[in-house]
C-alpha positions as CSV (number, residue, x, y, z in Angstrom):
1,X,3.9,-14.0,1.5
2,X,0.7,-13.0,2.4
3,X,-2.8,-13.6,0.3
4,X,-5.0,-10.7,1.0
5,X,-8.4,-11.6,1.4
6,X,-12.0,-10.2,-0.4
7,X,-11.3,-6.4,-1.2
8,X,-7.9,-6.2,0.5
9,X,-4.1,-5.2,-1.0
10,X,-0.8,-5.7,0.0
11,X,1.9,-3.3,-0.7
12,X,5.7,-2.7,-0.8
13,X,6.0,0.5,1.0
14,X,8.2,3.4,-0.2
15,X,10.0,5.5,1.5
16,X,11.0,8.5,0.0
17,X,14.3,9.8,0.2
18,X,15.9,9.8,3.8
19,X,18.4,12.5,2.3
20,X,17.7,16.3,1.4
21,X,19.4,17.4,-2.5
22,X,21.6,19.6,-0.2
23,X,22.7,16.4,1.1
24,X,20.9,16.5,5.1
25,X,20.2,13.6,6.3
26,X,16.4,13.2,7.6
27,X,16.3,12.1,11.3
28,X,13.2,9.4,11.5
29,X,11.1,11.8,14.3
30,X,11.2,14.0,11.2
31,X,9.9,12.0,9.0
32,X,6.3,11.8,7.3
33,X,4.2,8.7,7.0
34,X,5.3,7.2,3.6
35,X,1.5,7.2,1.8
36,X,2.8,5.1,-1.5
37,X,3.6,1.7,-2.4
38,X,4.0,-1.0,-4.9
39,X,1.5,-3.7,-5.1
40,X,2.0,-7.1,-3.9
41,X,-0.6,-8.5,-4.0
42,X,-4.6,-8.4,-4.4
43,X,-7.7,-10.2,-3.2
44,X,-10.5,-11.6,-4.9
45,X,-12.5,-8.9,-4.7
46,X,-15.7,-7.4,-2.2
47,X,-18.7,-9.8,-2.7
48,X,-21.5,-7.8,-3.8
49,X,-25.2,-8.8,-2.7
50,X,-25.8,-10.9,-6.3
51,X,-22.9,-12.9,-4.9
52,X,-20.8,-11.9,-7.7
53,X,-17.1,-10.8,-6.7
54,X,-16.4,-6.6,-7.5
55,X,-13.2,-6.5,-9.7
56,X,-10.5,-5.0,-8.1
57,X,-9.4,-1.6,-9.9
58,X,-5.5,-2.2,-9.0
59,X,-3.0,-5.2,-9.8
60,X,0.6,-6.4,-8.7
61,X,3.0,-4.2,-10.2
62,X,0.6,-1.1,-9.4
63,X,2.2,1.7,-7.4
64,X,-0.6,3.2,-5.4
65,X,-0.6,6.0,-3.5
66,X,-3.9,5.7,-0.1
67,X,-4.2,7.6,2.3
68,X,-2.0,8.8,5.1
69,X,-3.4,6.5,8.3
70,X,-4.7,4.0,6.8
71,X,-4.2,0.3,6.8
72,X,-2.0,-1.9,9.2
73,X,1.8,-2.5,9.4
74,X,3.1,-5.4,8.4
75,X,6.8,-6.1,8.9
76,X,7.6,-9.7,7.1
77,X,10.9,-10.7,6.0
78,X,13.2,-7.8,6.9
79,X,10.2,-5.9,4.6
80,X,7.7,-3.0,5.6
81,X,4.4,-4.1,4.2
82,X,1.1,-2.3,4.6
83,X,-2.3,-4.1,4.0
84,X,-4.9,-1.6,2.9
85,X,-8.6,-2.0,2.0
86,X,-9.1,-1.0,-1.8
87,X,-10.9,2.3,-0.5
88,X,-7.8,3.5,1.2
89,X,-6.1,3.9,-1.9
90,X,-6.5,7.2,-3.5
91,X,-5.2,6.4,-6.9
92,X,-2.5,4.9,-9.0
93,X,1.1,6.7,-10.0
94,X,1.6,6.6,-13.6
């Protein structure tokens, strides 16, 4: 597991579907970047100049989607994780 740290997430990346409704398979090279996840986990939050911590606008469980280059790989236990500052992510899927 990884503990993200000041105003950093990690997420569960999603890939969409790797299969068409007419039933054609998506070759990887084909592929776009997947740009949501689920929420894993959150850090305390960016320390502001009063020294107080900023509260973090997501929370595990959250599925976010951020934007399309951002943040860096992480593989960890057979899983593709991302970790994302909170300003990468564009908004929560309800």
């Amino acid at each position: 597991m990884i503990k993200p740290l000041g105003d950093n997430i990690v997420v569960k990346v999603i890939d969409d579907q790797e299969q068409t409704t007419g039933g054609i398979y998506i070759p990887d090279s084909a592929k776009e970047k997947p740009q949501k996840g689920e929420v894993i986990a959150v850090g305390s939050g960016k320390t502001l100049d009063s020294g107080e911590k900023e509260q973090m606008e997501v929370k595990v469980g959250d599925v976010v989607l951020y934007a399309k280059y951002s943040g860096t790989d992480v593989k960890l236990d057979n899983q593709l994780l991302k970790v994302l500052s909170i300003k990468d992510v564009l908004g929560i899927l309800l």
